[in-house]
CHARMM-style PDB file with segment names, atoms N, HN, CA, C and O in Angstrom:
ATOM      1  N   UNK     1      10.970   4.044  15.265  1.00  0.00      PROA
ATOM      2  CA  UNK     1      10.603   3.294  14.097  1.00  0.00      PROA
ATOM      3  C   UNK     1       9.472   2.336  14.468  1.00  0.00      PROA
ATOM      4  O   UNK     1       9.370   1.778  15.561  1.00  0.00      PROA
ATOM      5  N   UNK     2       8.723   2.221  13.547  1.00  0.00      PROA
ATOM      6  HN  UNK     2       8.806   2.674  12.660  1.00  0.00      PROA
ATOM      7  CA  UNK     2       7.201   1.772  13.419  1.00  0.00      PROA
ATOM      8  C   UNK     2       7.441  -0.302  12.780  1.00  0.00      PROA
ATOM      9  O   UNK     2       7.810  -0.456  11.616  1.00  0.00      PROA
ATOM     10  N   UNK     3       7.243  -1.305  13.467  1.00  0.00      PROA
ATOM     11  HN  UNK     3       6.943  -1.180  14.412  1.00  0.00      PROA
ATOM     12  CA  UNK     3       7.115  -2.272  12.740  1.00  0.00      PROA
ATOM     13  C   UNK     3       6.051  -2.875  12.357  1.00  0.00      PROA
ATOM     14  O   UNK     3       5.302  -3.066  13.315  1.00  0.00      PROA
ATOM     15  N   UNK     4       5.567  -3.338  11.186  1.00  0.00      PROA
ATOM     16  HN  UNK     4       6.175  -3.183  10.408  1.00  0.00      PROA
ATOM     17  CA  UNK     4       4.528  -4.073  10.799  1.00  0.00      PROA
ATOM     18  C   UNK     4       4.603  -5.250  10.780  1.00  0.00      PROA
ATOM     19  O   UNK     4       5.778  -5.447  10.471  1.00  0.00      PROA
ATOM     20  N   UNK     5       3.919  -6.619  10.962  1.00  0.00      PROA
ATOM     21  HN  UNK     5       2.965  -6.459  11.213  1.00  0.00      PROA
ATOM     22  CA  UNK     5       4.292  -8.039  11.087  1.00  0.00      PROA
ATOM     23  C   UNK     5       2.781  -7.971  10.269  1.00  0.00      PROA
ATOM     24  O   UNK     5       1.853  -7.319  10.748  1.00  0.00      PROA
ATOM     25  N   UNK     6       2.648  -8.737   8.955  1.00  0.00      PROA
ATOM     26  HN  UNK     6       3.402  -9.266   8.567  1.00  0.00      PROA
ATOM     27  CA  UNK     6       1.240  -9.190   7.971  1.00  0.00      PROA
ATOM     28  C   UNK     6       1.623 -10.822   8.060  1.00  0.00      PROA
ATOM     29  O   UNK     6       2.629 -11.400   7.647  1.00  0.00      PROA
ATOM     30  N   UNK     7       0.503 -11.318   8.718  1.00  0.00      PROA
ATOM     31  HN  UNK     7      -0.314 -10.849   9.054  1.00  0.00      PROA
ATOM     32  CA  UNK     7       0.234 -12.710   8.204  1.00  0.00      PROA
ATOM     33  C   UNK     7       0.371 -12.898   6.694  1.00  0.00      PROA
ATOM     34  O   UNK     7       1.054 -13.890   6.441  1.00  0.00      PROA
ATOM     35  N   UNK     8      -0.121 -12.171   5.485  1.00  0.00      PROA
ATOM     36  HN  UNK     8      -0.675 -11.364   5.691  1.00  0.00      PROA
ATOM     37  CA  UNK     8       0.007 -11.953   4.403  1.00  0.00      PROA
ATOM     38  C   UNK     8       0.361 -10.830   3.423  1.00  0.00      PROA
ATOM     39  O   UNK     8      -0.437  -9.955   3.759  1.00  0.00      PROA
ATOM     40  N   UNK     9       0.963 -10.418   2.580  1.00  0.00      PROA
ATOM     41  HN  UNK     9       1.611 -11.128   2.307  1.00  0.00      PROA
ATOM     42  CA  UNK     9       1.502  -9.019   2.177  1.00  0.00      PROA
ATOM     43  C   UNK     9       1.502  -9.310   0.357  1.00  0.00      PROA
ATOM     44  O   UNK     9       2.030 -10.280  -0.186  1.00  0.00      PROA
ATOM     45  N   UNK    10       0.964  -8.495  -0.151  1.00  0.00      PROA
ATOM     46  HN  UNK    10       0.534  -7.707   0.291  1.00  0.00      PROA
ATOM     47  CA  UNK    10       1.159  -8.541  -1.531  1.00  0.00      PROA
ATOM     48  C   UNK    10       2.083  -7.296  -2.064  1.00  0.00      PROA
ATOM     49  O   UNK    10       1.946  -6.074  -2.133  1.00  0.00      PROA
ATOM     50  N   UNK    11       2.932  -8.096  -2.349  1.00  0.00      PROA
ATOM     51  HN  UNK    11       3.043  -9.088  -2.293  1.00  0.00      PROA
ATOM     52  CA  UNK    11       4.215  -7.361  -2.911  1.00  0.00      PROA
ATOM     53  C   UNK    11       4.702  -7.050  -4.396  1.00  0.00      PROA
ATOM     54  O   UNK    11       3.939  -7.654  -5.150  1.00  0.00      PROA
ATOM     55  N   UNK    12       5.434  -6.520  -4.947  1.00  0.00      PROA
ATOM     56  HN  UNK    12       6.054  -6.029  -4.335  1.00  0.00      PROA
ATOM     57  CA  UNK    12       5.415  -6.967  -6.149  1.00  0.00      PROA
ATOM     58  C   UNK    12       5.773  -7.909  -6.902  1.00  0.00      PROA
ATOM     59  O   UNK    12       5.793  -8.050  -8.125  1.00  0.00      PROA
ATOM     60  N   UNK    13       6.209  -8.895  -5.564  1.00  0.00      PROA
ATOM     61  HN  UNK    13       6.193  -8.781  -4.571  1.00  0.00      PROA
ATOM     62  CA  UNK    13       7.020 -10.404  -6.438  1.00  0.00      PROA
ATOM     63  C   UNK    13       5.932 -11.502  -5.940  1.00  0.00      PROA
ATOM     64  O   UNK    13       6.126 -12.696  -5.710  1.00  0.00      PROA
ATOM     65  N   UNK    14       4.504 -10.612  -5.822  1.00  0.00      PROA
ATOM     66  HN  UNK    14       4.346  -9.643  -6.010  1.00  0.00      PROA
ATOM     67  CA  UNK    14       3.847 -11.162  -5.508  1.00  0.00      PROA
ATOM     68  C   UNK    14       3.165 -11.760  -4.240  1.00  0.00      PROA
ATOM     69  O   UNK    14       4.150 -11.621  -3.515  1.00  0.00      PROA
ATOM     70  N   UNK    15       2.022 -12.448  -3.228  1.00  0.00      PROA
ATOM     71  HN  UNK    15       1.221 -12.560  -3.817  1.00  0.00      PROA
ATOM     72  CA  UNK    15       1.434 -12.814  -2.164  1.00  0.00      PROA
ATOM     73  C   UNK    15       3.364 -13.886  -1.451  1.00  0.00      PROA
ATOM     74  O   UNK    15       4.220 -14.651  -1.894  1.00  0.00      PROA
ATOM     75  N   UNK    16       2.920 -12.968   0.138  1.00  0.00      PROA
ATOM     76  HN  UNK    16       2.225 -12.346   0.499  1.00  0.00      PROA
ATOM     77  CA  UNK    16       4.143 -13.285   0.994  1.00  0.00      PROA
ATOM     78  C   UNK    16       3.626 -13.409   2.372  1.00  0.00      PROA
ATOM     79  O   UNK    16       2.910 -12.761   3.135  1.00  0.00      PROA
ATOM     80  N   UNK    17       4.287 -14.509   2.368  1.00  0.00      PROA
ATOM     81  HN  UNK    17       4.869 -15.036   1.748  1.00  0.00      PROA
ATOM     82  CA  UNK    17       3.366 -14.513   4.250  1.00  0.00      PROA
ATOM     83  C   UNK    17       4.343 -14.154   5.324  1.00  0.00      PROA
ATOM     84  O   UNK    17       5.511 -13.968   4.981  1.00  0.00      PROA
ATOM     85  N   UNK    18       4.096 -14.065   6.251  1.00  0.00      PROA
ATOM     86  HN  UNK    18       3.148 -14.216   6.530  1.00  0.00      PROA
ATOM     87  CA  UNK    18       5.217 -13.211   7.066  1.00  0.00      PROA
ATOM     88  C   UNK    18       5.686 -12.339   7.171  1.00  0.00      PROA
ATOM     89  O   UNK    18       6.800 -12.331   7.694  1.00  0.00      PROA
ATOM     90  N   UNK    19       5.181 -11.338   6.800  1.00  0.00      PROA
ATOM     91  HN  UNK    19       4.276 -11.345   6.374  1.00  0.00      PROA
ATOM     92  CA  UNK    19       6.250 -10.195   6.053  1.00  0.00      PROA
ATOM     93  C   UNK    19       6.122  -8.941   7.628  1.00  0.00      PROA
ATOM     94  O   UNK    19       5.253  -8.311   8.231  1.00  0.00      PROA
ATOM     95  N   UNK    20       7.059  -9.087   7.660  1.00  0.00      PROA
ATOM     96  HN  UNK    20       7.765  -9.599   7.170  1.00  0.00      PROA
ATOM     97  CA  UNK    20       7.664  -7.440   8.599  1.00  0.00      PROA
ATOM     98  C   UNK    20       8.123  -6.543   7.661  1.00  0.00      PROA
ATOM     99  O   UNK    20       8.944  -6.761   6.770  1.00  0.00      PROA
ATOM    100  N   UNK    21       7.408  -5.282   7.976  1.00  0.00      PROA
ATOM    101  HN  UNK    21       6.741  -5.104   8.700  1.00  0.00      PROA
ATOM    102  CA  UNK    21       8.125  -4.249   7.261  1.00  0.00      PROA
ATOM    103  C   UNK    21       8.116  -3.039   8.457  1.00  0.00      PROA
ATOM    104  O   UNK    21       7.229  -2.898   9.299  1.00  0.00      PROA
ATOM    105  N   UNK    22       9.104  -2.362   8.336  1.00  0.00      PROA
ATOM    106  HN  UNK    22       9.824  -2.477   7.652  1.00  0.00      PROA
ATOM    107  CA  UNK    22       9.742  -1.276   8.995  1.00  0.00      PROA
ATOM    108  C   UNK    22       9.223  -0.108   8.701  1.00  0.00      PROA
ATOM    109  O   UNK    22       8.818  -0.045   7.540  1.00  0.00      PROA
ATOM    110  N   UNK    23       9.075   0.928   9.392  1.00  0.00      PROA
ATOM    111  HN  UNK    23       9.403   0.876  10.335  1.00  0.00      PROA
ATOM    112  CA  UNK    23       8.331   2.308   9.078  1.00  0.00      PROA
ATOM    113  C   UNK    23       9.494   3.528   9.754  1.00  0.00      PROA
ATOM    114  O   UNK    23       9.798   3.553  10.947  1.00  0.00      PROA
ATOM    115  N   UNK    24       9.968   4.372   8.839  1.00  0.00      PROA
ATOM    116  HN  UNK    24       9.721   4.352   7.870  1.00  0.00      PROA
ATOM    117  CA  UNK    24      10.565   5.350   9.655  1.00  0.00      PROA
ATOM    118  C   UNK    24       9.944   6.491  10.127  1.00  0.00      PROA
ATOM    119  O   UNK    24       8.873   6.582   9.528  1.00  0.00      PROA
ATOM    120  N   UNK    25      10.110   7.588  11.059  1.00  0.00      PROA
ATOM    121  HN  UNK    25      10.980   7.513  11.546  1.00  0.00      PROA
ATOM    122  CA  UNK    25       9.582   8.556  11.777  1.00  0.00      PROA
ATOM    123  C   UNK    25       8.942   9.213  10.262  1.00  0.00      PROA
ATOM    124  O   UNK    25       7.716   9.259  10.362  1.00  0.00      PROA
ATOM    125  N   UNK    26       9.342   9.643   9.129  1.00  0.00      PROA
ATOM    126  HN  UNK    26      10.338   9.605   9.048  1.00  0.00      PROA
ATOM    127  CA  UNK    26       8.682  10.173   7.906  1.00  0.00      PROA
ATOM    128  C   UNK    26       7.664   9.298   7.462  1.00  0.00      PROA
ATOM    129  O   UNK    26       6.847   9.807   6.695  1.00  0.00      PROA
ATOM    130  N   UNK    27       7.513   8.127   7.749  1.00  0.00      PROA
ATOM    131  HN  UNK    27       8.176   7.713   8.372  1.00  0.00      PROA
ATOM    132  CA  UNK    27       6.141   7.603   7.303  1.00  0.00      PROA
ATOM    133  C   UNK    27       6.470   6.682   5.865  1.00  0.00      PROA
ATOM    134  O   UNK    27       5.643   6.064   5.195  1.00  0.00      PROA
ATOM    135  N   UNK    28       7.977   6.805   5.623  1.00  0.00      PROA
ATOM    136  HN  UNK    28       8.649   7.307   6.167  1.00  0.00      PROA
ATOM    137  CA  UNK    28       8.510   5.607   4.255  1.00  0.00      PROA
ATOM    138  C   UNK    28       8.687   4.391   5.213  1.00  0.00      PROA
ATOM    139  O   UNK    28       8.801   4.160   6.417  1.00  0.00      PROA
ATOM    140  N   UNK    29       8.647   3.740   4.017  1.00  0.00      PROA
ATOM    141  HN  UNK    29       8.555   3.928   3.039  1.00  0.00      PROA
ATOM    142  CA  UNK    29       8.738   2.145   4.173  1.00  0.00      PROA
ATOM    143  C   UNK    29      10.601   2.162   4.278  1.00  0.00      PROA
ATOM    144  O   UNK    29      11.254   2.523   3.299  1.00  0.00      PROA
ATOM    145  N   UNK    30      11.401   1.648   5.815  1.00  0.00      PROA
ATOM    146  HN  UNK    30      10.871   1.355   6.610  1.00  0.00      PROA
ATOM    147  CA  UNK    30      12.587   2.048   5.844  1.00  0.00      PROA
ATOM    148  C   UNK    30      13.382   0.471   5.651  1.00  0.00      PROA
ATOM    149  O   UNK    30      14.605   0.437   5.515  1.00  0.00      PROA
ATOM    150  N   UNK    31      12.632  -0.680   5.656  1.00  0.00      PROA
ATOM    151  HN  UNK    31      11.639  -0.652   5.766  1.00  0.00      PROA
ATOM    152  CA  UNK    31      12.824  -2.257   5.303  1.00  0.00      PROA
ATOM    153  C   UNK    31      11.962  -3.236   5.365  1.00  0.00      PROA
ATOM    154  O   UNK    31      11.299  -3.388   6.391  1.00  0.00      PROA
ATOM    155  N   UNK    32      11.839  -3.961   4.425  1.00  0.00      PROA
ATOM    156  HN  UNK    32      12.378  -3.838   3.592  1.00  0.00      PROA
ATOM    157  CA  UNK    32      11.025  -5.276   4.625  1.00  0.00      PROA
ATOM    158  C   UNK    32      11.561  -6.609   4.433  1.00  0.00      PROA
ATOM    159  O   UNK    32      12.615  -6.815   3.832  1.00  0.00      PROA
ATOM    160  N   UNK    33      10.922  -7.407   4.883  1.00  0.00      PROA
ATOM    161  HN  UNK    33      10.066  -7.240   5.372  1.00  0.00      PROA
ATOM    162  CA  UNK    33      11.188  -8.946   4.754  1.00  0.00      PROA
ATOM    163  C   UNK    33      10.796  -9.856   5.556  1.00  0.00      PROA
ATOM    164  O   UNK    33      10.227  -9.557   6.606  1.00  0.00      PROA
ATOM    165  N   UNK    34      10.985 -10.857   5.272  1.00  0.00      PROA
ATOM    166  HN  UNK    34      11.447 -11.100   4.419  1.00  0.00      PROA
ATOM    167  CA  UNK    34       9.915 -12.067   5.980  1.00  0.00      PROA
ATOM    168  C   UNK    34      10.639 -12.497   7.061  1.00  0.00      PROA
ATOM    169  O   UNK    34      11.861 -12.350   7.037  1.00  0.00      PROA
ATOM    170  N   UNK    35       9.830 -13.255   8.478  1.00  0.00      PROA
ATOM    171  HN  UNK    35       8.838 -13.374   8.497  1.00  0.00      PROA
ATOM    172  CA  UNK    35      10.105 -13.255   9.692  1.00  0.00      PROA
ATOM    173  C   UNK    35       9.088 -13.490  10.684  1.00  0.00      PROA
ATOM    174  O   UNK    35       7.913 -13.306  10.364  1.00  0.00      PROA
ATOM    175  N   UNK    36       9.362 -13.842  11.754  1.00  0.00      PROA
ATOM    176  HN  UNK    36      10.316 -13.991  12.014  1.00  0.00      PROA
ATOM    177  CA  UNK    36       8.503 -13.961  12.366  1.00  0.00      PROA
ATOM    178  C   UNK    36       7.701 -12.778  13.327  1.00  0.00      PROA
ATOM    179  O   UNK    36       7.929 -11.685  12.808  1.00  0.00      PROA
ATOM    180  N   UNK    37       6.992 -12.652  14.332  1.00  0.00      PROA
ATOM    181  HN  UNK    37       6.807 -13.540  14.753  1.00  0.00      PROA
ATOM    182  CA  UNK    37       6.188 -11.688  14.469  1.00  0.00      PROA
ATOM    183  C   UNK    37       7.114 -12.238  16.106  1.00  0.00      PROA
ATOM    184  O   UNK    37       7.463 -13.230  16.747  1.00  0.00      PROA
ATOM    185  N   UNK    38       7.140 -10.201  16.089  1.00  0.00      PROA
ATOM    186  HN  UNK    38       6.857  -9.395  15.568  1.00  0.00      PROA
ATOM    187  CA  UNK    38       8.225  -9.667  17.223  1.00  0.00      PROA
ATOM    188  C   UNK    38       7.168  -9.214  18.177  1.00  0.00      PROA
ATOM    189  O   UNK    38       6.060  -8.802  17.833  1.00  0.00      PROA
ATOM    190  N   UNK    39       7.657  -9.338  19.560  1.00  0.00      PROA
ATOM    191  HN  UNK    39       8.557  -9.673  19.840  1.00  0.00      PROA
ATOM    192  CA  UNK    39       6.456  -8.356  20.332  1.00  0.00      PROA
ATOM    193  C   UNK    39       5.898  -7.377  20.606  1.00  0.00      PROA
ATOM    194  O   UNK    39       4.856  -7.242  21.247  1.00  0.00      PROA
ATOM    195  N   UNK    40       6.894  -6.227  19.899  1.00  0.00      PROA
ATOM    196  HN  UNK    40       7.741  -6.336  19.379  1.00  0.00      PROA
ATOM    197  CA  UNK    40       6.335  -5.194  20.006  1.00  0.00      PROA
ATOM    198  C   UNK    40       5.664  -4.742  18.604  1.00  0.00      PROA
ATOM    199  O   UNK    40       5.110  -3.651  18.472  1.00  0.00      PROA
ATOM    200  N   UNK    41       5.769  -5.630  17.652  1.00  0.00      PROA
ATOM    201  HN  UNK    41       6.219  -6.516  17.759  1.00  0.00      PROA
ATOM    202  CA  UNK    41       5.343  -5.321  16.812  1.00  0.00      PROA
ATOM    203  C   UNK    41       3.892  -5.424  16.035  1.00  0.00      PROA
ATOM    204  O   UNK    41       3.565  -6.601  15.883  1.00  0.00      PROA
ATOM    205  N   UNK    42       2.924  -4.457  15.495  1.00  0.00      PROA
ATOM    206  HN  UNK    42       3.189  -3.501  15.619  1.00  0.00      PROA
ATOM    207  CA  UNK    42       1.802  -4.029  15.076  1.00  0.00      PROA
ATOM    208  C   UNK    42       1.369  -5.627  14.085  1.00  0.00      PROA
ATOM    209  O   UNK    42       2.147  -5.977  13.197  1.00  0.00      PROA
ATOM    210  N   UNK    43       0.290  -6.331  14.334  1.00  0.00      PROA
ATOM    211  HN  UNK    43      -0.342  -6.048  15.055  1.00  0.00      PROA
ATOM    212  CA  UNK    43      -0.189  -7.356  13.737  1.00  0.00      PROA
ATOM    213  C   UNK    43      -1.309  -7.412  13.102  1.00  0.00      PROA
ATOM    214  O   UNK    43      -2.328  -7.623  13.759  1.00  0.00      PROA
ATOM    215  N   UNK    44      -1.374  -7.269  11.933  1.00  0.00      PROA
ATOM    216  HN  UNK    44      -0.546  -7.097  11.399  1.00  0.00      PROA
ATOM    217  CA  UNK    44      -2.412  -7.593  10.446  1.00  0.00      PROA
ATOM    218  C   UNK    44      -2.339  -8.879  10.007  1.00  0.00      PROA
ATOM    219  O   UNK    44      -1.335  -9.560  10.216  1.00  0.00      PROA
ATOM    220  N   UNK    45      -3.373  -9.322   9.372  1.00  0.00      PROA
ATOM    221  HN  UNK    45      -4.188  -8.768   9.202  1.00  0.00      PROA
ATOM    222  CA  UNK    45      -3.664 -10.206   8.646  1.00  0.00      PROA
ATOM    223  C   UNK    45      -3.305  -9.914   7.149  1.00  0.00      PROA
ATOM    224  O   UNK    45      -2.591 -10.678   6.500  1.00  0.00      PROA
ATOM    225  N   UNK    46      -3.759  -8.945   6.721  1.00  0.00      PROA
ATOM    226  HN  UNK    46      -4.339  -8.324   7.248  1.00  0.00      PROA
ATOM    227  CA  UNK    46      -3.383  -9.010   5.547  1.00  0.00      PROA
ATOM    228  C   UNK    46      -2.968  -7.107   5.240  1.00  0.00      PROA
ATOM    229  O   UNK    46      -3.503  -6.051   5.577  1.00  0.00      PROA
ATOM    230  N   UNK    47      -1.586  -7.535   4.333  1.00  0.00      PROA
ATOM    231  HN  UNK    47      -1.151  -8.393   4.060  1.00  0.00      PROA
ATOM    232  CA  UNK    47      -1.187  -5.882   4.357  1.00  0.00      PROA
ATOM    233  C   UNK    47      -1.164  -5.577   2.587  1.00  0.00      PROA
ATOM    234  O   UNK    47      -0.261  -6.124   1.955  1.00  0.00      PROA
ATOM    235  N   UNK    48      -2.122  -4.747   1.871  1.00  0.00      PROA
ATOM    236  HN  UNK    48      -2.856  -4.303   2.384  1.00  0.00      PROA
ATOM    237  CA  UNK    48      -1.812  -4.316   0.799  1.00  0.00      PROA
ATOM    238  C   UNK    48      -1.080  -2.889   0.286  1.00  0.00      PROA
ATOM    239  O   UNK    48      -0.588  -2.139   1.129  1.00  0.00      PROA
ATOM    240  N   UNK    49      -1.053  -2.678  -0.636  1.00  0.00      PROA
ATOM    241  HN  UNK    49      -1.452  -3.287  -1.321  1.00  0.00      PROA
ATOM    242  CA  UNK    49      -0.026  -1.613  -0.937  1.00  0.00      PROA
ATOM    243  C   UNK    49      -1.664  -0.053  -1.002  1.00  0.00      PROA
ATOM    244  O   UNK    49      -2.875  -0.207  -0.843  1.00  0.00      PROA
ATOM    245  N   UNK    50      -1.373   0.405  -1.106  1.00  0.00      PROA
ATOM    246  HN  UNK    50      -0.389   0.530  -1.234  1.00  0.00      PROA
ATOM    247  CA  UNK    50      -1.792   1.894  -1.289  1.00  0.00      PROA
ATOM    248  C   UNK    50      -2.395   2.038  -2.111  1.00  0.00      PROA
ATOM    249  O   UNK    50      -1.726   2.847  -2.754  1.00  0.00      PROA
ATOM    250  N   UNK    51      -3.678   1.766  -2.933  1.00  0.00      PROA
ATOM    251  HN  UNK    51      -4.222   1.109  -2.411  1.00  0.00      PROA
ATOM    252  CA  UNK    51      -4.166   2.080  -4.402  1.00  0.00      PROA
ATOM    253  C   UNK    51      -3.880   3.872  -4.364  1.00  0.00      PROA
ATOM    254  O   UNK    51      -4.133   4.829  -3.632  1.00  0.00      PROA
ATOM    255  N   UNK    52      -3.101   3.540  -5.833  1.00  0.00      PROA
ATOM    256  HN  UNK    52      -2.895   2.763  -6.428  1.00  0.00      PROA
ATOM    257  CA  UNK    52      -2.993   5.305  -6.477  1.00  0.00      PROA
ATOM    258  C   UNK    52      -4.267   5.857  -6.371  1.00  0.00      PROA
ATOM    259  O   UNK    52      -5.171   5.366  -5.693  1.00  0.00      PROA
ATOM    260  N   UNK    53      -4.344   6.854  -7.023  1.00  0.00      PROA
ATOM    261  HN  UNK    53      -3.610   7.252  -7.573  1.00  0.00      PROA
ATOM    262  CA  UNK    53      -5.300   8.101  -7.318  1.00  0.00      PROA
ATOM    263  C   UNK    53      -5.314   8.105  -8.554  1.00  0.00      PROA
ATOM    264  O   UNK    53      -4.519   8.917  -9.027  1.00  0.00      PROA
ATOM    265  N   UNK    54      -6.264   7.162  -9.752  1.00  0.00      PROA
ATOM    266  HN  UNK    54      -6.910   6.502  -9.368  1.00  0.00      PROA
ATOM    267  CA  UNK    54      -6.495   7.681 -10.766  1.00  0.00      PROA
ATOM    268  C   UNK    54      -7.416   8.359 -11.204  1.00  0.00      PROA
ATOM    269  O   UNK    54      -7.694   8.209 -12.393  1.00  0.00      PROA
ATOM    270  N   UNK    55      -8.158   9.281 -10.429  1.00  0.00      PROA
ATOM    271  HN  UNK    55      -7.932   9.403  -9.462  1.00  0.00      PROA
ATOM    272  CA  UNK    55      -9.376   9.954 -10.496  1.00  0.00      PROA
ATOM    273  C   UNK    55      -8.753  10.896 -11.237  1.00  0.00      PROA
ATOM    274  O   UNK    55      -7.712  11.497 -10.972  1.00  0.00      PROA
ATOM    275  N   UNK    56      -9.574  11.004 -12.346  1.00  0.00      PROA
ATOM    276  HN  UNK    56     -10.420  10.516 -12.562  1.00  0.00      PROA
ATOM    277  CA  UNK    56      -9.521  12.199 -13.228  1.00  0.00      PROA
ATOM    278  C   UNK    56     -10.353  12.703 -14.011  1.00  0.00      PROA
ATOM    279  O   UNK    56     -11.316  11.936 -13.988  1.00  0.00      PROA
ATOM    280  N   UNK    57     -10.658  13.920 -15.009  1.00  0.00      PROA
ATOM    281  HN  UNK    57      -9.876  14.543 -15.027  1.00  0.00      PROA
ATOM    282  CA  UNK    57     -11.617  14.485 -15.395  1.00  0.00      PROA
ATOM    283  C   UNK    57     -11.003  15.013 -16.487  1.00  0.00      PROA
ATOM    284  O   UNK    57     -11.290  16.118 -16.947  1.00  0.00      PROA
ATOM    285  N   UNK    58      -9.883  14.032 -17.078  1.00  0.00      PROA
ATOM    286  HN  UNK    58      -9.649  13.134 -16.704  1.00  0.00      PROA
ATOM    287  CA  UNK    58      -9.809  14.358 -18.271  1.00  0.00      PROA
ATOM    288  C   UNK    58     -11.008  14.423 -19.022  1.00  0.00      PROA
ATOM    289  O   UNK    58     -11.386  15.464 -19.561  1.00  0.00      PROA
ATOM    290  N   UNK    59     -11.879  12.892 -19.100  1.00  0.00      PROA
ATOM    291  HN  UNK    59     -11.573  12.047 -18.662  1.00  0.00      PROA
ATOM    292  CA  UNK    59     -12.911  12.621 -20.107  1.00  0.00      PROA
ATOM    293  C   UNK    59     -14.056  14.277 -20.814  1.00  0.00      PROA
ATOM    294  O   UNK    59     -14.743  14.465 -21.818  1.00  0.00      PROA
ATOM    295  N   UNK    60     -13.637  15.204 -19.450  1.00  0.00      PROA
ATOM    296  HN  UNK    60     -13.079  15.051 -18.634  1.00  0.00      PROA
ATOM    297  CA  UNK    60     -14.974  16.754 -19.415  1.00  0.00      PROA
ATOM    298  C   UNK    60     -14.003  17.150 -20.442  1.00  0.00      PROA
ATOM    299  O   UNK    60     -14.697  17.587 -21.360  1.00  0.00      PROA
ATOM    300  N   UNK    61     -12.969  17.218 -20.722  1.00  0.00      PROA
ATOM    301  HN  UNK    61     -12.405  16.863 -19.976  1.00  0.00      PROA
ATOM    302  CA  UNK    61     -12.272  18.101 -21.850  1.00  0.00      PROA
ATOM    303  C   UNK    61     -12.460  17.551 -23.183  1.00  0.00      PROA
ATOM    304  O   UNK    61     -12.164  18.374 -24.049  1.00  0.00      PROA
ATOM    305  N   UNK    62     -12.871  16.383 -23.651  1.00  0.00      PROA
ATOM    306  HN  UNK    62     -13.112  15.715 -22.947  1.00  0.00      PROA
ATOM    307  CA  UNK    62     -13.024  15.835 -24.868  1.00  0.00      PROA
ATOM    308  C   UNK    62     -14.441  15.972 -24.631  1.00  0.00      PROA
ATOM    309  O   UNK    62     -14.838  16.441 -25.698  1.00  0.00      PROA
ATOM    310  N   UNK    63     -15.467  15.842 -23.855  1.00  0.00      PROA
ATOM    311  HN  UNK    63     -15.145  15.461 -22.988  1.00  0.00      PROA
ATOM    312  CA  UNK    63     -16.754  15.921 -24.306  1.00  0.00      PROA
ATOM    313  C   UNK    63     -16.949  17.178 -23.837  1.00  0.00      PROA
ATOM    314  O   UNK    63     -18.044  17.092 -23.280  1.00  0.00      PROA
ATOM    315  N   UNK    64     -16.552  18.327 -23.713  1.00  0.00      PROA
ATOM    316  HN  UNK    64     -15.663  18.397 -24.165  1.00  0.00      PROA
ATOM    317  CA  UNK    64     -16.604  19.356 -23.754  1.00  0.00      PROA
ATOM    318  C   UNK    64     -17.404  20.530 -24.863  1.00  0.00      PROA
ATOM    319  O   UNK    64     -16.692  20.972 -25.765  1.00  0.00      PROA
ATOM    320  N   UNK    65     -18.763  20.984 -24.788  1.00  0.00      PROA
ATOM    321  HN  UNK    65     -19.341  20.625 -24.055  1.00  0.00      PROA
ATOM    322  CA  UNK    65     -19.422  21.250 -26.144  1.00  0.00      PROA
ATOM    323  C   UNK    65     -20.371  20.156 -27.013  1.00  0.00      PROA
ATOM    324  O   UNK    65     -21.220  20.220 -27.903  1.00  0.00      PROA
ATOM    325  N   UNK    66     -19.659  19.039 -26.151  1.00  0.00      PROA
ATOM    326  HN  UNK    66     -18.970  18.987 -25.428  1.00  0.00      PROA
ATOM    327  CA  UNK    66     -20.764  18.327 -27.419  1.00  0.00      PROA
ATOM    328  C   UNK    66     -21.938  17.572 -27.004  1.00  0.00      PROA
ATOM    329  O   UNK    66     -22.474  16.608 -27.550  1.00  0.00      PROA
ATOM    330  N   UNK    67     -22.306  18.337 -25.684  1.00  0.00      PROA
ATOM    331  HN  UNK    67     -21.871  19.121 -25.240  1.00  0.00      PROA
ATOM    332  CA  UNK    67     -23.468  17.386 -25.284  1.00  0.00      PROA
ATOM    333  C   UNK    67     -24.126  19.216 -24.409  1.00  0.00      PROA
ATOM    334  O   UNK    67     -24.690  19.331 -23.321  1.00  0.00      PROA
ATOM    335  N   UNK    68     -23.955  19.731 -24.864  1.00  0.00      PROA
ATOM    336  HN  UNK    68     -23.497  19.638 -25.748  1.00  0.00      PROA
ATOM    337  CA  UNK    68     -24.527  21.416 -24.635  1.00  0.00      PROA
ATOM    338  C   UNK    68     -25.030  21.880 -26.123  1.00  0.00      PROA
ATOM    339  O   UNK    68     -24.494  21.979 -27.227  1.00  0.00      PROA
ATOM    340  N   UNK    69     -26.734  22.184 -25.420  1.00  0.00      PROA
ATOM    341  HN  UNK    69     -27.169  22.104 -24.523  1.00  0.00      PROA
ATOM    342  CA  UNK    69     -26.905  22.789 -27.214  1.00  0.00      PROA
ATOM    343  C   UNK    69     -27.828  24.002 -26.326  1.00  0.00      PROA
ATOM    344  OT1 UNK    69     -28.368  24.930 -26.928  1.00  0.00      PROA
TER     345      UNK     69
END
């Protein structure tokens, strides 16, 4: 298991300082919570979450035809 120690972490209950979070062999988040920074553990300054993937191409299906003459 993988530990993270962030000087700062934005979570969803919002900016957290301290934050350890745990990593299991699959690569999920296996616990978090605030604490101090362990020695073997990986040190950031600041840890954010993952931006999704909203890339999409819906918009080509509605303008589809109407800008082709």
């Amino acid at each position: 298991m993988t530990t993270l120690w962030a000087a700062r972490a934005l979570t969803d209950g919002g900016w957290t300082e301290s934050l350890r979070v745990a990593i299991d062999a699959g690569g999920r988040i296996a616990a978090a919570g605030q604490g101090a920074p362990g020695p073997s553990d990986h040190h950031v300054d600041l840890l954010l979450p993952a931006p999704a993937n909203a890339h999409s191409h819906a918009f080509q299906r509605a303008m589809a035809g109407l800008t082709e003459r």
